[in-house]
PyMOL Python script that loads the backbone (N, CA, C, O; Angstrom):
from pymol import cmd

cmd.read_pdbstr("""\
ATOM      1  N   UNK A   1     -11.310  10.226  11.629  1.00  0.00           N
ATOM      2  CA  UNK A   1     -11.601   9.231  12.637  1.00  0.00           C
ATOM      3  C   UNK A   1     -11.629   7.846  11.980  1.00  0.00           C
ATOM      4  O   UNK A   1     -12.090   7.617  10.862  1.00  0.00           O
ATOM      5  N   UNK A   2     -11.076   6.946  12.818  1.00  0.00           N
ATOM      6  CA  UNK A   2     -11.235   5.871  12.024  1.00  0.00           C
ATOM      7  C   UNK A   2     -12.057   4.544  12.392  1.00  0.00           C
ATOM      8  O   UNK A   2     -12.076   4.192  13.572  1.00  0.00           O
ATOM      9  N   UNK A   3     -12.688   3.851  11.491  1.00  0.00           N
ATOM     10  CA  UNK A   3     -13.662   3.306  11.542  1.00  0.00           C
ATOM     11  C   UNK A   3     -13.590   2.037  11.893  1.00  0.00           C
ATOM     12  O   UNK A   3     -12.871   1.286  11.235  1.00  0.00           O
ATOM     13  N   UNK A   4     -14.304   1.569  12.974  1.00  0.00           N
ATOM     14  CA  UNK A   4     -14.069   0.501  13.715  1.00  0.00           C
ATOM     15  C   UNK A   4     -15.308  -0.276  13.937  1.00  0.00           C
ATOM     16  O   UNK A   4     -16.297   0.252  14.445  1.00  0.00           O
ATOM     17  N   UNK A   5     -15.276  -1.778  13.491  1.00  0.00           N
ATOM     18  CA  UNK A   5     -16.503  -2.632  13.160  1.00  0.00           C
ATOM     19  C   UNK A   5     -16.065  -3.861  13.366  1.00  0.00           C
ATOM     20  O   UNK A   5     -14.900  -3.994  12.993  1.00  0.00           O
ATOM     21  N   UNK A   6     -16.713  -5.149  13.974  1.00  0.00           N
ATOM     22  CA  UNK A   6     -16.413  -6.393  13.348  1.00  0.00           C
ATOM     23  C   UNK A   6     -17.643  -6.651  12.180  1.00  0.00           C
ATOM     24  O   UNK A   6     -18.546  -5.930  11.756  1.00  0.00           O
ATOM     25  N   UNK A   7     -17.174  -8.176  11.855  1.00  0.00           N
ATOM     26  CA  UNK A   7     -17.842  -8.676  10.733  1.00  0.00           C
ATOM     27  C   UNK A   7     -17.320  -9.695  10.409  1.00  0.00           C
ATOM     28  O   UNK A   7     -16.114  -9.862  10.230  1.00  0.00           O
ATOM     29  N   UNK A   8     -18.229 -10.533  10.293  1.00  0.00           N
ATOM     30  CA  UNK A   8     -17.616 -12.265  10.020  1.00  0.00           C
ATOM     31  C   UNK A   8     -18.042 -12.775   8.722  1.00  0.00           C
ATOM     32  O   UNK A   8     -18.840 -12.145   8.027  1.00  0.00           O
ATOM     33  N   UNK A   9     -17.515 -13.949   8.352  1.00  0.00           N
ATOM     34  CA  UNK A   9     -18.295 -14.898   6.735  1.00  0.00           C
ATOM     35  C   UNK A   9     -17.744 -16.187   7.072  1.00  0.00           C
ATOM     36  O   UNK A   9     -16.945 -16.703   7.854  1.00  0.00           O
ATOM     37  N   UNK A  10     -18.438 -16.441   6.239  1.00  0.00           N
ATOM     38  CA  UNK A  10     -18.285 -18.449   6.282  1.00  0.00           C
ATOM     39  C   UNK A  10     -17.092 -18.732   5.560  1.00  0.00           C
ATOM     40  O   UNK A  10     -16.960 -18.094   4.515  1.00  0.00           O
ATOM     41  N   UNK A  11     -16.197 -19.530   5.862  1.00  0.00           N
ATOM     42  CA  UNK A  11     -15.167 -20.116   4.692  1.00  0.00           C
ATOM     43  C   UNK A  11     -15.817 -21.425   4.456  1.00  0.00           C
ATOM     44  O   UNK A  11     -16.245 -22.255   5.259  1.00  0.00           O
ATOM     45  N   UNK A  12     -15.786 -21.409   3.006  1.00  0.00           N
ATOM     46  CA  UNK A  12     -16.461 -22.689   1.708  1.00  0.00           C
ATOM     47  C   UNK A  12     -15.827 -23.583   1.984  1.00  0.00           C
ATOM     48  O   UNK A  12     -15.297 -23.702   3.088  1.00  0.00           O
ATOM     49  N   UNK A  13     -15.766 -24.125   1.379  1.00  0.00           N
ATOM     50  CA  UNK A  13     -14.981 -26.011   0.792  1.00  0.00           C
ATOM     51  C   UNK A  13     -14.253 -25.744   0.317  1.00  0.00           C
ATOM     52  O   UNK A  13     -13.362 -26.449   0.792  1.00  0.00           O
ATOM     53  N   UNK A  14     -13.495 -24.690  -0.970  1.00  0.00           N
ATOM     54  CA  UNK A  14     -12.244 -24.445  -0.827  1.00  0.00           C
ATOM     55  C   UNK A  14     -11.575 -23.565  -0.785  1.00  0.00           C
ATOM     56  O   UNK A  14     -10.839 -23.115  -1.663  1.00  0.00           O
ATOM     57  N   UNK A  15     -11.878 -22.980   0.945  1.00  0.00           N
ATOM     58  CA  UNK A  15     -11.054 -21.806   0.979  1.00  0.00           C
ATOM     59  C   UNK A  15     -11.674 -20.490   0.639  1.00  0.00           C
ATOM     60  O   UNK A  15     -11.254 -19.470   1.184  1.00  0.00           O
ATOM     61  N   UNK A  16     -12.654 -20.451  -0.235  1.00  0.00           N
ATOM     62  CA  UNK A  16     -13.346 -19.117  -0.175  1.00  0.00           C
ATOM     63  C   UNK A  16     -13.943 -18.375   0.671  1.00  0.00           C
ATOM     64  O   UNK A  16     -14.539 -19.114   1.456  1.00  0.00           O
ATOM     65  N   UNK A  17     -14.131 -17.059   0.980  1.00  0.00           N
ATOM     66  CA  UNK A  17     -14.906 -16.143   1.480  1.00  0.00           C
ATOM     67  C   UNK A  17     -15.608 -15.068   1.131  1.00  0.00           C
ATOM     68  O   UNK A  17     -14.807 -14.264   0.654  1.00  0.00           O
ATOM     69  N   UNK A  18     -16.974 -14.518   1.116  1.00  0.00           N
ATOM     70  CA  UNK A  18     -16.764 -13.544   0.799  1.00  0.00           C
ATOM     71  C   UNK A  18     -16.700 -12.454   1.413  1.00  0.00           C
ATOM     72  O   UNK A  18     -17.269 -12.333   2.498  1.00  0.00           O
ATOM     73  N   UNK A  19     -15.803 -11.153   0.696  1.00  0.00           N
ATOM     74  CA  UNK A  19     -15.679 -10.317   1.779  1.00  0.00           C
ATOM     75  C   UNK A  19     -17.325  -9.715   1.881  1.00  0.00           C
ATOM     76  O   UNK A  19     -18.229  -9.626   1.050  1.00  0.00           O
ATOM     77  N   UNK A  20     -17.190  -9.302   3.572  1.00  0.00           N
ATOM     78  CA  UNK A  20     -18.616  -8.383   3.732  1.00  0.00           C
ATOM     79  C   UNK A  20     -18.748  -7.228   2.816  1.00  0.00           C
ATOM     80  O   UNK A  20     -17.827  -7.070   2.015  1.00  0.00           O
ATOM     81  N   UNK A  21     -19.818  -6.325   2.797  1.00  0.00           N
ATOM     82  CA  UNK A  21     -20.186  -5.360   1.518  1.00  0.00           C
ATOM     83  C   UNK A  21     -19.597  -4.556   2.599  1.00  0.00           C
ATOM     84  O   UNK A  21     -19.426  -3.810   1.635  1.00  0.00           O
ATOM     85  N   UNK A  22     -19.161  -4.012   3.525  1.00  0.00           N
ATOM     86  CA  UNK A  22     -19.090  -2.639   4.782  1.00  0.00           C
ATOM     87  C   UNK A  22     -17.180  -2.995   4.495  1.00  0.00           C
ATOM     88  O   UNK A  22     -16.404  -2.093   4.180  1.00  0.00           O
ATOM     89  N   UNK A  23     -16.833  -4.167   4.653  1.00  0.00           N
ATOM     90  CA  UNK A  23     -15.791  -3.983   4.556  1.00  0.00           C
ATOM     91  C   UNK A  23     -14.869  -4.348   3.321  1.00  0.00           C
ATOM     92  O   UNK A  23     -13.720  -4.789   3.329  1.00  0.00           O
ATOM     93  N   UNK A  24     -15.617  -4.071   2.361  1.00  0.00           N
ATOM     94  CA  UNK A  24     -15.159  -3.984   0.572  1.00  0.00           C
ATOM     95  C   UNK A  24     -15.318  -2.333   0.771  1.00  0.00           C
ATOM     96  O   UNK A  24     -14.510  -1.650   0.142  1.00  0.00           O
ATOM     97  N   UNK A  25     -16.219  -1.700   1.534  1.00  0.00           N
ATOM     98  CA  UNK A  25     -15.929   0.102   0.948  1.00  0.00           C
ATOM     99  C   UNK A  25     -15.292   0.053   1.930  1.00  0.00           C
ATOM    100  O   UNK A  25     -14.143  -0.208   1.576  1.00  0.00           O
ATOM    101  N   UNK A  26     -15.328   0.122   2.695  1.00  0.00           N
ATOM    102  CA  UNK A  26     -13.735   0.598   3.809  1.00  0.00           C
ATOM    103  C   UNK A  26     -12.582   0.427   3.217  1.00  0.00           C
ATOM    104  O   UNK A  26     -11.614   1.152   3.447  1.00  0.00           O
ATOM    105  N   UNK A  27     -12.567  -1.061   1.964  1.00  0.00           N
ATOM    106  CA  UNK A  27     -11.141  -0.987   1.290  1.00  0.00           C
ATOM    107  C   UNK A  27     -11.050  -0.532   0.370  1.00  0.00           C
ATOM    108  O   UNK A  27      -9.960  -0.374  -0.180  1.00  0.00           O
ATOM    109  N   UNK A  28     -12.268  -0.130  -0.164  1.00  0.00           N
ATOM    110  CA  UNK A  28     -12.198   0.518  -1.590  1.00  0.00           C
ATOM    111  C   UNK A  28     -11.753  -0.971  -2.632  1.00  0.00           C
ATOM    112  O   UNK A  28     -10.674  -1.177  -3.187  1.00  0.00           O
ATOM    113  N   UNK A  29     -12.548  -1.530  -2.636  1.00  0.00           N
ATOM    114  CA  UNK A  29     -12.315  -2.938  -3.558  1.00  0.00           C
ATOM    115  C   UNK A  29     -14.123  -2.991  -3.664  1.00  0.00           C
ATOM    116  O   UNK A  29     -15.143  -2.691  -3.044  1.00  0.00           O
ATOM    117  N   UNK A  30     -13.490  -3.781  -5.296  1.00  0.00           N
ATOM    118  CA  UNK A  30     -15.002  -3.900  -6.122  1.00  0.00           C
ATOM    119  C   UNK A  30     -14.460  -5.365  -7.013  1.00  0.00           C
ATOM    120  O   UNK A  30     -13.300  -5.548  -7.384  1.00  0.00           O
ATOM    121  N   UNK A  31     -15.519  -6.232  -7.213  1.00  0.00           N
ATOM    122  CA  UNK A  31     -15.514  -7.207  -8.194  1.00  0.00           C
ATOM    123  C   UNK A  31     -13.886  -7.000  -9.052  1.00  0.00           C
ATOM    124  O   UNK A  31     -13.333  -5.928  -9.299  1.00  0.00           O
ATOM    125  N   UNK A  32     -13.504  -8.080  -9.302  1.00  0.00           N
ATOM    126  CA  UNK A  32     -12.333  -7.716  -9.663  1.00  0.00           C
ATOM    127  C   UNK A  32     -10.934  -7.471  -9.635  1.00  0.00           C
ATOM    128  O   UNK A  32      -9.982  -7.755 -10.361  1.00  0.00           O
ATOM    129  N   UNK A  33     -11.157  -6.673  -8.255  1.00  0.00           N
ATOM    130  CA  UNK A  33      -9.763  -6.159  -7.375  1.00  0.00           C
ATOM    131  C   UNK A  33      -9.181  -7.272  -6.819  1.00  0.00           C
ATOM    132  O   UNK A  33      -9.657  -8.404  -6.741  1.00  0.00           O
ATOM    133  N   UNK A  34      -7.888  -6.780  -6.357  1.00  0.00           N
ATOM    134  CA  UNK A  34      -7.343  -8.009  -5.479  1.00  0.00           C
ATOM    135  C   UNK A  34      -6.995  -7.284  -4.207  1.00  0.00           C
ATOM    136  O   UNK A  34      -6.657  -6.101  -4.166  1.00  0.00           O
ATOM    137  N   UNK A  35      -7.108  -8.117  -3.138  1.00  0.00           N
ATOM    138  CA  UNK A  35      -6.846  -8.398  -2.095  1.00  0.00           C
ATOM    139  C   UNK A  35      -5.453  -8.552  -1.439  1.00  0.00           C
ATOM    140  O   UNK A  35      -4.963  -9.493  -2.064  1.00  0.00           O
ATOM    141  N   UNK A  36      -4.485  -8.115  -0.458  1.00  0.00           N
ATOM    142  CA  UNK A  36      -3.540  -8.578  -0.042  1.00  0.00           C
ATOM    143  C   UNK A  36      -3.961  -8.843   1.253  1.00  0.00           C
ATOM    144  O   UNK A  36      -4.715  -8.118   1.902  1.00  0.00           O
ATOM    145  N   UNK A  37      -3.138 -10.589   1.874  1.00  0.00           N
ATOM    146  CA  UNK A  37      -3.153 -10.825   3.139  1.00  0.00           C
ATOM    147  C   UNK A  37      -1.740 -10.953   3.890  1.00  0.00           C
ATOM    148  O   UNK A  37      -0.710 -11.596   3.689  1.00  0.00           O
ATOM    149  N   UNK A  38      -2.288  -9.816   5.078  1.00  0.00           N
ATOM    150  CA  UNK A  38      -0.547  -9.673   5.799  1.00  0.00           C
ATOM    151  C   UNK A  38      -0.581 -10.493   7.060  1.00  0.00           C
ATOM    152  O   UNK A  38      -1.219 -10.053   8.016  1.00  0.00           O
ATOM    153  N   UNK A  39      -0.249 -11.103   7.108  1.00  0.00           N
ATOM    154  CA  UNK A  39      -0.085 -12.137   8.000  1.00  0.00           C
ATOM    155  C   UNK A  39       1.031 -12.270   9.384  1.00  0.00           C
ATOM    156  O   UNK A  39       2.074 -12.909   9.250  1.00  0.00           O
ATOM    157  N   UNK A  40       0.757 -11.750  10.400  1.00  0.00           N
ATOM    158  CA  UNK A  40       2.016 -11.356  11.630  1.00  0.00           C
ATOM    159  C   UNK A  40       1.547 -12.164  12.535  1.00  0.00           C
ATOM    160  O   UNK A  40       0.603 -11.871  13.269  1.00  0.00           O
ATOM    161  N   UNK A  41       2.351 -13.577  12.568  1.00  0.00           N
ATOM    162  CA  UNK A  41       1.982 -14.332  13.732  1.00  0.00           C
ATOM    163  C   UNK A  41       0.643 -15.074  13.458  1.00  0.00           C
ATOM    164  O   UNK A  41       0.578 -15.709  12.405  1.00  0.00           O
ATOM    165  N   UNK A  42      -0.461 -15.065  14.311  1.00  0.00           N
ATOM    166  CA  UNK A  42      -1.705 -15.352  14.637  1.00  0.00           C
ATOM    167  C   UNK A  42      -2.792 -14.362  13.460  1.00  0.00           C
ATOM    168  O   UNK A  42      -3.840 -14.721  12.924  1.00  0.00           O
ATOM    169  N   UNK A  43      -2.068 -13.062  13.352  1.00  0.00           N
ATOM    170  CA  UNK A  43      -3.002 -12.113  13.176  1.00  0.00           C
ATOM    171  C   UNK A  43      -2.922 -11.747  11.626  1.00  0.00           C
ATOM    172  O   UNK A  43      -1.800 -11.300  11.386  1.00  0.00           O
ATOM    173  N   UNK A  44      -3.845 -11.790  10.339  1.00  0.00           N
ATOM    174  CA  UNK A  44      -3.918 -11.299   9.383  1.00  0.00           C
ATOM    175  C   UNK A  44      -5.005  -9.888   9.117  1.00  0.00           C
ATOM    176  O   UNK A  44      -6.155  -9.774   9.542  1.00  0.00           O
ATOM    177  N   UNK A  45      -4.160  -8.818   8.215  1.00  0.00           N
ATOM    178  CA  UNK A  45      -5.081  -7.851   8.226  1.00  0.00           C
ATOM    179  C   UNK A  45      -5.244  -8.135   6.445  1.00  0.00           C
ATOM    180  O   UNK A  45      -4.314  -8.530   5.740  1.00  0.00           O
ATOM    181  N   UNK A  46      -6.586  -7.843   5.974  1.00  0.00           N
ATOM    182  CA  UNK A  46      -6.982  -7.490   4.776  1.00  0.00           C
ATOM    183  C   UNK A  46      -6.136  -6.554   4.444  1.00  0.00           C
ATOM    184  O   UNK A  46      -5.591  -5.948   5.367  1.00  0.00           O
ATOM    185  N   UNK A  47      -5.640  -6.012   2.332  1.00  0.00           N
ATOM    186  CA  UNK A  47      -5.615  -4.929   2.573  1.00  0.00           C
ATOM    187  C   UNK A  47      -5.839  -4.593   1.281  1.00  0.00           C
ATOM    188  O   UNK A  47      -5.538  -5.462   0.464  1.00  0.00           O
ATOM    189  N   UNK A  48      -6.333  -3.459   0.818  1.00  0.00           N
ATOM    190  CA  UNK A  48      -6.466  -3.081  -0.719  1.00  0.00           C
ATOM    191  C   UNK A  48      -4.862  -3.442  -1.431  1.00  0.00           C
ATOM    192  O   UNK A  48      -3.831  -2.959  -0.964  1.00  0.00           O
ATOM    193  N   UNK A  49      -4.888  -4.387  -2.645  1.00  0.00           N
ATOM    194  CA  UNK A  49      -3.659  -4.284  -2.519  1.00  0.00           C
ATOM    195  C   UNK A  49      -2.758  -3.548  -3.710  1.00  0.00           C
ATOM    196  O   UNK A  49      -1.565  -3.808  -3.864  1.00  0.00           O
ATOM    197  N   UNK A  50      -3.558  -2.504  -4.607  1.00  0.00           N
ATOM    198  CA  UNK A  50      -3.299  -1.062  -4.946  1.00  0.00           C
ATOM    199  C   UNK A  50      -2.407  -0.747  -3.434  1.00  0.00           C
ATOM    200  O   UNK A  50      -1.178  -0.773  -3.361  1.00  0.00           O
ATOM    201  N   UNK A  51      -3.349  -0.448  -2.276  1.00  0.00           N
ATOM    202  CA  UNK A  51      -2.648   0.736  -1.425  1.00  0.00           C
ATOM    203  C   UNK A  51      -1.140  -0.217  -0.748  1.00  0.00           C
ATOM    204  O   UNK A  51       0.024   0.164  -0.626  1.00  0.00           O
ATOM    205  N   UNK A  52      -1.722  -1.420  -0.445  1.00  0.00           N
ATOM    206  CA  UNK A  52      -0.964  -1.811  -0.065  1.00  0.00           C
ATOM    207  C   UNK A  52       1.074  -2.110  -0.961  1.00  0.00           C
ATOM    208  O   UNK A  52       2.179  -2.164  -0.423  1.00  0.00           O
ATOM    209  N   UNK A  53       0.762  -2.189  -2.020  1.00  0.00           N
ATOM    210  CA  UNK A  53       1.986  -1.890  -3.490  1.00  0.00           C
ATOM    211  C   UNK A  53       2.462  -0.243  -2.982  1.00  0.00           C
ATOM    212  O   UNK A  53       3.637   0.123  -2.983  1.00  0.00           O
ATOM    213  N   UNK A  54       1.444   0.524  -2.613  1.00  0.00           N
ATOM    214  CA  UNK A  54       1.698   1.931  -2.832  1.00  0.00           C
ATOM    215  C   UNK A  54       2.857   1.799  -1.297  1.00  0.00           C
ATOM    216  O   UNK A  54       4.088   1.797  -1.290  1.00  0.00           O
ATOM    217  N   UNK A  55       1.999   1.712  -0.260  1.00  0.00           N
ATOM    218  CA  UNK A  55       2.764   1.715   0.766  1.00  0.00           C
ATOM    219  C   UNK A  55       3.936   1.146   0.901  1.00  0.00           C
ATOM    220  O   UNK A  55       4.732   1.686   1.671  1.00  0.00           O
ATOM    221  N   UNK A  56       4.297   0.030   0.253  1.00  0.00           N
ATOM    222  CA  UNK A  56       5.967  -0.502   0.368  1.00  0.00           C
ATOM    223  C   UNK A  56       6.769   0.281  -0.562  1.00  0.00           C
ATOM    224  O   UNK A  56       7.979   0.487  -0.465  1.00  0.00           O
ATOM    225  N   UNK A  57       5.752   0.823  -1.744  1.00  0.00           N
ATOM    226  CA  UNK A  57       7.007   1.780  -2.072  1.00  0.00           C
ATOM    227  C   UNK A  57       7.518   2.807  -1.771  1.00  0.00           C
ATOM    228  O   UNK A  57       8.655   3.189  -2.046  1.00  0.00           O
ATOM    229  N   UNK A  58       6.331   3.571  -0.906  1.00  0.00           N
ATOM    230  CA  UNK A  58       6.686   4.996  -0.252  1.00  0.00           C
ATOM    231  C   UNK A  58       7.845   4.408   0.715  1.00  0.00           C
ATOM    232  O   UNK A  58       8.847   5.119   0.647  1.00  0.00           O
ATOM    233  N   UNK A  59       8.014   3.130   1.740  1.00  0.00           N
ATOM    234  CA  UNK A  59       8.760   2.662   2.295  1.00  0.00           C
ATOM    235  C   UNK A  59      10.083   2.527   1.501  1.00  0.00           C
ATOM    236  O   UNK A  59      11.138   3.136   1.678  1.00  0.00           O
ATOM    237  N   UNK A  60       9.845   1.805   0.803  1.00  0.00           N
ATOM    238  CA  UNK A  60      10.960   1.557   0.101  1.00  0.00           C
ATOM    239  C   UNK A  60      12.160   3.034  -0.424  1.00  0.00           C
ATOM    240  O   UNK A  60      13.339   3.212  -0.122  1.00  0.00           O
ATOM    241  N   UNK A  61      10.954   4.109  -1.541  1.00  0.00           N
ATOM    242  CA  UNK A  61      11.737   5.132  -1.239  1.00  0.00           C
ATOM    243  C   UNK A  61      12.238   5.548   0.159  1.00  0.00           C
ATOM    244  O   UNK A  61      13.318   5.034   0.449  1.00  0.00           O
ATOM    245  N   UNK A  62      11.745   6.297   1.020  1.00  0.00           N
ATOM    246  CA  UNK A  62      12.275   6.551   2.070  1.00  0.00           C
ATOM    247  C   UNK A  62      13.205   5.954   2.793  1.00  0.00           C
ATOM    248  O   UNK A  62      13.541   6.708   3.706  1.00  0.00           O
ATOM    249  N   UNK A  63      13.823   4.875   2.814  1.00  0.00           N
ATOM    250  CA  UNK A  63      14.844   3.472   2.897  1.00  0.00           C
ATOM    251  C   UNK A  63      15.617   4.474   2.180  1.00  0.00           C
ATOM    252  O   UNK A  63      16.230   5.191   2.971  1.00  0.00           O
ATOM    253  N   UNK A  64      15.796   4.764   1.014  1.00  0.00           N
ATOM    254  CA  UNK A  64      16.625   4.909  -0.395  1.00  0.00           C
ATOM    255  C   UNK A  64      17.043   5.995   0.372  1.00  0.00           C
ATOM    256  O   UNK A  64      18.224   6.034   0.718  1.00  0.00           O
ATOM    257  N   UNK A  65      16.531   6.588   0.588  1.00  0.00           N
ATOM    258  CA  UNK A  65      16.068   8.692   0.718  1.00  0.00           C
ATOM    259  C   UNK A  65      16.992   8.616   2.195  1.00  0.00           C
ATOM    260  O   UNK A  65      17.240   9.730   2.656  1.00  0.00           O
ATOM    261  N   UNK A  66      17.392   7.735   2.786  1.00  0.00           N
ATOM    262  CA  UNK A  66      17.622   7.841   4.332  1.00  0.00           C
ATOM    263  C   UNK A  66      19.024   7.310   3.617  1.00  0.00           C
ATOM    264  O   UNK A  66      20.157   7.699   3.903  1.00  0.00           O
ATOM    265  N   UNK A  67      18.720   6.476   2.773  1.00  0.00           N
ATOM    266  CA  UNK A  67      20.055   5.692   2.897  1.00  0.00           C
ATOM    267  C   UNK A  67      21.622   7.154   1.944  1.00  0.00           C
ATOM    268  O   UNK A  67      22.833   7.350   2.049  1.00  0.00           O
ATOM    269  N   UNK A  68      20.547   7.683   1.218  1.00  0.00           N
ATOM    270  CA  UNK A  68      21.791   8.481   0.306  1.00  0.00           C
ATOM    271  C   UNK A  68      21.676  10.088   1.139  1.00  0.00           C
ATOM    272  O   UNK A  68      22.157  11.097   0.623  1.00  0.00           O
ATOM    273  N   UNK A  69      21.107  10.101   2.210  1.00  0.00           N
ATOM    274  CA  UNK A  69      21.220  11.689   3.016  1.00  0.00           C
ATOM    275  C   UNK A  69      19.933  12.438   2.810  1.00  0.00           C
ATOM    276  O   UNK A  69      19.770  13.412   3.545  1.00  0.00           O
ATOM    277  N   UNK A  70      18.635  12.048   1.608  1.00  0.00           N
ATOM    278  CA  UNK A  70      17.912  13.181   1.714  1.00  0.00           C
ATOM    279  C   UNK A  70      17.033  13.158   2.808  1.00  0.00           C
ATOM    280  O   UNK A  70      16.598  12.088   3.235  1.00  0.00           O
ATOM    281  N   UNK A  71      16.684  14.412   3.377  1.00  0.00           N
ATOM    282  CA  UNK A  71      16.083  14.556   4.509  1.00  0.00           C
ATOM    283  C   UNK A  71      14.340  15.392   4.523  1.00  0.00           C
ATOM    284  O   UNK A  71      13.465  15.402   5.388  1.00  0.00           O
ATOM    285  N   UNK A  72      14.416  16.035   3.102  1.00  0.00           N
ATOM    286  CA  UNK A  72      13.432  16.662   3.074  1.00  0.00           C
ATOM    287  C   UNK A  72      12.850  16.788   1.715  1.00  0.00           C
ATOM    288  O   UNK A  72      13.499  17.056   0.704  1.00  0.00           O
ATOM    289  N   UNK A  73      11.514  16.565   1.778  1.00  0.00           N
ATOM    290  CA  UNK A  73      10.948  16.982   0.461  1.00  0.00           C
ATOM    291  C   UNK A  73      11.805  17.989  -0.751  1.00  0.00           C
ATOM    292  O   UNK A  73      12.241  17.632  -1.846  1.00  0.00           O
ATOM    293  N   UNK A  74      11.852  19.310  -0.122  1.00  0.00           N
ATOM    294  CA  UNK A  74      12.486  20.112  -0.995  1.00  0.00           C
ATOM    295  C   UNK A  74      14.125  19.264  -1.446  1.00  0.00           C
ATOM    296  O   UNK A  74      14.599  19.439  -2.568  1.00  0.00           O
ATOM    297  N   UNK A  75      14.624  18.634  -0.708  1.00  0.00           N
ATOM    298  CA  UNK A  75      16.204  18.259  -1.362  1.00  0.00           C
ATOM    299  C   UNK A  75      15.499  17.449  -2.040  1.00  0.00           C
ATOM    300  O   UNK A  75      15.806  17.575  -3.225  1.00  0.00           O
ATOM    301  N   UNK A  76      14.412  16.393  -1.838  1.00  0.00           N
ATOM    302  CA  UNK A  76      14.294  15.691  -3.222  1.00  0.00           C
ATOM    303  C   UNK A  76      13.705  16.240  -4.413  1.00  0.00           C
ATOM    304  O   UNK A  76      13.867  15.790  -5.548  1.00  0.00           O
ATOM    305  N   UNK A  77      13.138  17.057  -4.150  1.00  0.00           N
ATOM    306  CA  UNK A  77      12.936  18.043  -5.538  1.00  0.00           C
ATOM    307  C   UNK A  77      14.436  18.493  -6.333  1.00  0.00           C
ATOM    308  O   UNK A  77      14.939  17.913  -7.295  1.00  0.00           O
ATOM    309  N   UNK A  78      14.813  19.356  -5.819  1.00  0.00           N
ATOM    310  CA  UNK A  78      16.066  19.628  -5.907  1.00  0.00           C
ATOM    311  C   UNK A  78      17.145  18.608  -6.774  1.00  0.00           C
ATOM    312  O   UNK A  78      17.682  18.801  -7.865  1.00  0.00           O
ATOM    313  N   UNK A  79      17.254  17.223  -5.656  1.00  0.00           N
ATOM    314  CA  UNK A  79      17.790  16.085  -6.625  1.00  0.00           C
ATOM    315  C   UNK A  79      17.140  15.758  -7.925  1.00  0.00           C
ATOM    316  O   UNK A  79      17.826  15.667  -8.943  1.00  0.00           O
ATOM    317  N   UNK A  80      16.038  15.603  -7.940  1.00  0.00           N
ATOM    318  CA  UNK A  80      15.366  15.041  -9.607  1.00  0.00           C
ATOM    319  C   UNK A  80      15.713  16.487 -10.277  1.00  0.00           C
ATOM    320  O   UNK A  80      16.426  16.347 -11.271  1.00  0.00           O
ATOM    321  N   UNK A  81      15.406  17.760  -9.997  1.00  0.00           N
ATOM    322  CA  UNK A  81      15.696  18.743 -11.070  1.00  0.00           C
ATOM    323  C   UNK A  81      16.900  18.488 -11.684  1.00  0.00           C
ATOM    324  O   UNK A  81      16.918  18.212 -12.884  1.00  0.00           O
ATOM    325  N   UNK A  82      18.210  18.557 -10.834  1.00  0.00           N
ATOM    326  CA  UNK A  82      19.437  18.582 -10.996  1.00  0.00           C
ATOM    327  C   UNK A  82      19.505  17.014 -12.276  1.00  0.00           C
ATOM    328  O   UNK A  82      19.807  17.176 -13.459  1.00  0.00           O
ATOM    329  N   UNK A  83      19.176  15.707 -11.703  1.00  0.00           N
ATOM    330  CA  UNK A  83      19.090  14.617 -12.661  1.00  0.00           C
ATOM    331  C   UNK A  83      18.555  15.361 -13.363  1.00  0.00           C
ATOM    332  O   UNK A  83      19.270  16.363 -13.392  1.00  0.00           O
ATOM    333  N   UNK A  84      17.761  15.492 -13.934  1.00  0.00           N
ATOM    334  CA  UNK A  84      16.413  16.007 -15.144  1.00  0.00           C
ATOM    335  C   UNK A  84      17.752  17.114 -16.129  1.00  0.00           C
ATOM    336  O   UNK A  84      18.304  16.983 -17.222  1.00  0.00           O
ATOM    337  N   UNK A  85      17.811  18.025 -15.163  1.00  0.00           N
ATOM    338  CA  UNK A  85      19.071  18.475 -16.314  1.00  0.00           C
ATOM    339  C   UNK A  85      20.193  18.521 -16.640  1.00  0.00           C
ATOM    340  O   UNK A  85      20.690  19.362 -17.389  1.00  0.00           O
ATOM    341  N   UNK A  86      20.940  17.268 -15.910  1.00  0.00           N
ATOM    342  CA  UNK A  86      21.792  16.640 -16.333  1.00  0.00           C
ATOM    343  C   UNK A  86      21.800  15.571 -17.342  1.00  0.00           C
ATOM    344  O   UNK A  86      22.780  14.994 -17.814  1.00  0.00           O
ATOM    345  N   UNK A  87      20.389  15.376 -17.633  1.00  0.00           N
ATOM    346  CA  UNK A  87      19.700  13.814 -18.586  1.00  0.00           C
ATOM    347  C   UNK A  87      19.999  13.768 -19.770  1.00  0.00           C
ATOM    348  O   UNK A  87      20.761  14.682 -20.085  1.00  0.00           O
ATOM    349  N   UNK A  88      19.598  12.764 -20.971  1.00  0.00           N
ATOM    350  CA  UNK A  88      20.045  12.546 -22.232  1.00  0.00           C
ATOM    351  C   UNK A  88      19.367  14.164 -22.827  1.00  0.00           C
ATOM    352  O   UNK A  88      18.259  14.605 -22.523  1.00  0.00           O
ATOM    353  N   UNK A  89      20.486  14.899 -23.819  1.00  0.00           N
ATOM    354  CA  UNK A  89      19.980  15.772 -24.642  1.00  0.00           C
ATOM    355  C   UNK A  89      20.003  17.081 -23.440  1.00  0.00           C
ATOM    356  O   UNK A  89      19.229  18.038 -23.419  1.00  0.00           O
ATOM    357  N   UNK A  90      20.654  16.915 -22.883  1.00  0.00           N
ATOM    358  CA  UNK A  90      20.942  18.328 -21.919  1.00  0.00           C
ATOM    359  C   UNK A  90      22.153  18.590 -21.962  1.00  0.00           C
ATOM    360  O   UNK A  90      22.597  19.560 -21.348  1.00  0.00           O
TER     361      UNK A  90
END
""", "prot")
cmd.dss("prot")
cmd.show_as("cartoon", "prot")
cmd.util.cbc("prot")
cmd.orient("prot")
C-alpha cells in the first residue's frame, strides 16, 4: 500500500530546505545522500536519487532489450551466457 501524506518547510534565503524527517524515510535518504528533482510542468516530485539512476537504467535497458528483439527474461539470460562464452579466452 502506498503511503500518502502532505508536509511542508520553509525555503531560506538561499534556496534551502529541509527535507521533513517522514519524508527522508519514505525516501530512504540520510545526511549525505542526494536528492533528485523531476520537474513536469508546474509539478516536481522528490526522488532518492540512487533509485532514481536505477530506474532510467532499467528503462534504458529495456529500450535496448525492445530495440534488438529480447522479449523475456530467460532470452536475456540466454544472450549474456552465449556472450560470456563466446568472450576473451573462450
Amino acid at each position: 500500500m502506498q503511503t500518502v501524506f502532505v508536509d511542508s518547510a520553509k525555503v531560506m534565503s538561499k534556496g534551502q530546505v529541509t527535507i521533513p524527517k517522514e519524508v527522508r524515510k519514505v525516501l530512504g535518504v540520510q545526511s549525505g545522500d542526494k536528492v533528485t528533482f523531476v520537474v513536469e510542468g508546474n509539478t516536481v516530485r522528490v526522488m532518492n536519487s540512487a533509485a532514481y539512476a536505477m530506474r532510467v537504467l532499467q528503462r534504458e535497458m529495456s529500450d535496448e532489450a525492445n530495440r534488438v528483439g529480447i522479449a523475456t527474461e530467460d532470452e536475456a539470460v540466454k544472450l549474456v551466457s552465449s556472450m560470456r562464452s563466446e568472450g576473451p579466452g573462450n
